[in-house]
C-alpha positions in Angstrom: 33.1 -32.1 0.4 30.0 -31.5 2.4 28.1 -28.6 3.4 25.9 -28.5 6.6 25.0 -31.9 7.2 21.8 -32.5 9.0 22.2 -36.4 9.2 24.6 -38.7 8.8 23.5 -41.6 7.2 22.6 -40.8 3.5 25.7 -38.9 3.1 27.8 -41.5 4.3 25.7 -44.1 2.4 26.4 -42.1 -0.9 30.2 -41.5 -0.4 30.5 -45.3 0.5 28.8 -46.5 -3.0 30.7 -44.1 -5.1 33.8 -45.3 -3.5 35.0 -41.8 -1.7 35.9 -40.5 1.1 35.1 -37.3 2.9 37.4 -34.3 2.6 35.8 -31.5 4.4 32.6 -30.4 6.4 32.0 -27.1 5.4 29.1 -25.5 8.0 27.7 -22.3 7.6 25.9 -21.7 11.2 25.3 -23.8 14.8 22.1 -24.5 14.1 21.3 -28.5 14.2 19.7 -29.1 11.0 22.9 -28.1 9.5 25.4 -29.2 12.2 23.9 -32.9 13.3 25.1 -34.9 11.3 29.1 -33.7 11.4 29.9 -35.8 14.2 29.3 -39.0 13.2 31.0 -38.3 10.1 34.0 -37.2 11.5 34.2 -40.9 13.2 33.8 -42.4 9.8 36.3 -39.9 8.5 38.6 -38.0 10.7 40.9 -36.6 8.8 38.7 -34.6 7.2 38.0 -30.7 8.1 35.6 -29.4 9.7 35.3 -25.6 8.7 33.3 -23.2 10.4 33.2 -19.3 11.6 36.1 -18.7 14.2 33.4 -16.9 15.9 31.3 -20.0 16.4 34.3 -22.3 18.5 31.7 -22.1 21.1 28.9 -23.2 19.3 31.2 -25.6 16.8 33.5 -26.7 19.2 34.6 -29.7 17.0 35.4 -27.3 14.0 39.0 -28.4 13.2 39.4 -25.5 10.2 38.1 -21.7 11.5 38.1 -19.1 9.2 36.6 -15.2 9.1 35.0 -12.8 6.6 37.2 -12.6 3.5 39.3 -15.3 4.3 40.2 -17.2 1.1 41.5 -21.4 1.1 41.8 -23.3 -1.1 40.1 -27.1 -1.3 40.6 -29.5 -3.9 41.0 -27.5 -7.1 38.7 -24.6 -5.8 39.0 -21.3 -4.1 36.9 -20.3 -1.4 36.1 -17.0 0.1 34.4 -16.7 3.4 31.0 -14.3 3.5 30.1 -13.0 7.2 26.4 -13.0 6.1 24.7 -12.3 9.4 21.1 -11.8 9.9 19.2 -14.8 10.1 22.0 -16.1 13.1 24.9 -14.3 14.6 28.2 -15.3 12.8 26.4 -16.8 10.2 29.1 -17.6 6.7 28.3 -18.1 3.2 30.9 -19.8 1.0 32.0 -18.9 -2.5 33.4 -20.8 -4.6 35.0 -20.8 -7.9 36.6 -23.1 -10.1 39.2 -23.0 -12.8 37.7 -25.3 -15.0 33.8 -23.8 -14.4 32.0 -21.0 -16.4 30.1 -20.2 -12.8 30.8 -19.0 -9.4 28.9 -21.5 -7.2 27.6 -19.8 -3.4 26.4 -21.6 -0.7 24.6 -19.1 1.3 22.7 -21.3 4.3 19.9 -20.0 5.9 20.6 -16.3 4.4 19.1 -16.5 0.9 17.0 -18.6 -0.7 14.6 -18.6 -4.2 12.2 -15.6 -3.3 13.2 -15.0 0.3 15.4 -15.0 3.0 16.5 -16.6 5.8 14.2 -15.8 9.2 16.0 -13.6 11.9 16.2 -15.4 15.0 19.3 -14.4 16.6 20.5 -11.5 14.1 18.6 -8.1 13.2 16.9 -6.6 10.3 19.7 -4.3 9.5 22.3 -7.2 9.5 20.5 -9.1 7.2 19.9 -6.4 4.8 23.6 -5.5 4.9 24.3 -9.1 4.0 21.8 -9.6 1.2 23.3 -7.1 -0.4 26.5 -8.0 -0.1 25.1 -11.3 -2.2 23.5 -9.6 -4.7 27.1 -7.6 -5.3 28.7 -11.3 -6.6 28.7 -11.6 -10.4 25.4 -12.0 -12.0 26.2 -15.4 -13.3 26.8 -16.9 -9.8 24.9 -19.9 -9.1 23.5 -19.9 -5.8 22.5 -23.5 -3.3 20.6 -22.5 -0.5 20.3 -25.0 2.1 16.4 -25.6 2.1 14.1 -25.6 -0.7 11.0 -23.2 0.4 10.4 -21.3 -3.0 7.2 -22.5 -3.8 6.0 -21.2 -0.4 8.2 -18.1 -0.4 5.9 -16.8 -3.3 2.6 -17.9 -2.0 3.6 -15.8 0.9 4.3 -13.3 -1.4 1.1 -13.4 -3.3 -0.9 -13.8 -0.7 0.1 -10.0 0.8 -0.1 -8.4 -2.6 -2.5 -11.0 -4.5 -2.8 -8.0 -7.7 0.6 -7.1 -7.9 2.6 -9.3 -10.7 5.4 -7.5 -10.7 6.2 -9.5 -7.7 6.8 -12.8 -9.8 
């Protein structure tokens, strides 16, 4: 199983060596650096699904899988439920997964949350993304969370540099 893949070519690289083959595409918004590499892995690998907001056929026309807020399916040996996290896009999904076998809820969250920030609003509003961060920080405590981009170093130099004296920040 992938989620939101940019390219093609290192996934399909690393399920080649390891002998695999490619389940599902799992893609939390249109945007391309989570959506451009789906295509050419669905040549390599056509049965698998490609599972995206219903709301987004337009956007992810190839989605073969479309799902909405709350729905729950089940892939491999997990269940997933479907977050409508909007805010930083319209239609924008989160997906949550847990395991029998696992002591921790895993949550792949996109471009809505990452390590000391949030996802920018480009198409959504301030509102909508408030509403959906908390709706995050309502899973269980112990939930591990994978956002799609690694900016937390930056994320708190931003933050430091607007209130360089307050530590409670860290």
């Amino acid at each position: 199983v992938v989620i939101d893949p940019s390219i093609s070519c290192p996934v399909e690289k690393w399920l080649l060596e390891k002998n695999l083959s490619l389940k599902a595409i799992l893609q939390t918004h249109h945007h391309e650096d989570h959506i451009g590499g789906t295509k050419e892995l669905m040549k390599r690998w056509p049965d698998a699904k490609v599972i995206a907001s219903k709301k987004e056929l337009k956007r992810i026309p190839f989605q073969t899988f479309s799902v909405e807020d709350n729905d729950i399916f089940y892939l491999m040996d997990s269940k997933i439920k479907v977050l409508e996290v909007d805010g930083h896009t319209n239609n924008h999904i989160a997906f949550y997964i847990s395991k029998k076998d696992s002591k921790n809820n895993i949550l792949f969250p996109g471009d809505t949350l990452f390590g000391a920030g949030c996802g920018r609003l480009l198409e959504g509003t301030a509102s909508q993304m408030f509403k959906s961060l908390n709706k995050l920080n309502s899973l269980p405590e112990d939930t591990k969370v994978y956002p799609a981009h690694e900016y937390t170093e930056n994320n708190l130099k931003w933050a430091l540099s607007l209130k360089s004296n307050d530590i409670s920040i860290l």
